[in-house]
N, C-alpha and C positions, 0 to 999 in steps of 0.2 A: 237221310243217308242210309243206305240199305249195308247189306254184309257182301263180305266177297271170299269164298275159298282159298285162300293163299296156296296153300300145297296143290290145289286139283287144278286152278287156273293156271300156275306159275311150276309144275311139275317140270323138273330139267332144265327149268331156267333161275340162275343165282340171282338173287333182290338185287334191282339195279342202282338203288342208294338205300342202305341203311344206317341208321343214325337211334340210337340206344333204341327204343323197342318200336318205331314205323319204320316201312318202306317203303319208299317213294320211285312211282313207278310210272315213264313216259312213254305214253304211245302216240303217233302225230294228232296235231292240234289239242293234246291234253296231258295234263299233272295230275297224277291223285297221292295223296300219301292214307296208306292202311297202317292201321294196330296191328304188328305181327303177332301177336297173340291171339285175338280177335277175329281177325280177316275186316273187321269194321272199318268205313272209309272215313276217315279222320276231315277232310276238305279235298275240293277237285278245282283245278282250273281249266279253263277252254278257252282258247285260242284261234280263233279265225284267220286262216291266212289270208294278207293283203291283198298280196297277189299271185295268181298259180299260174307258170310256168308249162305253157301247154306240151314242153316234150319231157316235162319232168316223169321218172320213172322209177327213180329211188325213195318211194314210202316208208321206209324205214328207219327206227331211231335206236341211237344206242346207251340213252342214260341221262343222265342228271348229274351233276354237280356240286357239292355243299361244302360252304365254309360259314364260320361261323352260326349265324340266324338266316343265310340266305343260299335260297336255291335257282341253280343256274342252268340251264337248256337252251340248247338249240333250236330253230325250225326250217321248216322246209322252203321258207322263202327268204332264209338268210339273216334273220335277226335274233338278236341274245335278249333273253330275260332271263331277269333274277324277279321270283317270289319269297316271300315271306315263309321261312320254311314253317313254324306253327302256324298260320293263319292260311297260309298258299296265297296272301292277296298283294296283287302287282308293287314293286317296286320301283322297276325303269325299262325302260326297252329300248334297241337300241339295234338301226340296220347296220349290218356288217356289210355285206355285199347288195351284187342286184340278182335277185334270180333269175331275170328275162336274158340275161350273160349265160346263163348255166347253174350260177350259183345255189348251194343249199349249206346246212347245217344240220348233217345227221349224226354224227357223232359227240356223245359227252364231251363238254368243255374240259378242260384239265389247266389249273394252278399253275400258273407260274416262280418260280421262287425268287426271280428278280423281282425289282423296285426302280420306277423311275422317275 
């Protein structure tokens, strides 16, 4: 696992989850969490999407999610994962929508505070 400049690659932009000293940082079809101290890449996941959605045009993502040991993202063909926030290794996956609809998940998941 190589090193990564925090400040020089990440200039102007605020860490998109941190959680006492990494920061876990999503770009489409990937997770990585770095040592903010460091820049050092702590573990990486990748993601292959299923299916791609030939008029898709929104590549863009806006973060990650954590509660408790688990980290939660979006993707571009509309399914949710939670990784193992120390390990980054799969816990569930799970399609939301269809993308061949339109569908995507670029946006940070966000907590709910009901229960049902």
């Amino acid at each position: 696992m190589g090193r990564t400049n925090v400040r020089e690659r990440y200039r102007g932009i605020r860490p998109p989850g941190r959680r006492r000293r990494d920061v876990h940082h999503r770009a489409p079809g990937q997770v990585f969490a770095l040592d903010a101290r460091t820049g050092r890449q702590i573990w990486r996941y990748q993601r292959t999407q299923k299916v791609v959605n030939p008029y898709e045009s929104n590549r863009v993502n806006r973060g990650v999610a954590v509660l408790g040991n688990r980290l939660f993202f979006g993707t571009l063909d509309a399914a949710l994962v939670a990784l193992d926030l120390r390990t980054g290794a799969p816990l569930w996956e799970v399609q939301v929508a269809d993308t061949m609809q339109g569908y995507s998940i670029t946006s940070a998941p966000s907590r709910s505070r009901t229960r049902s």
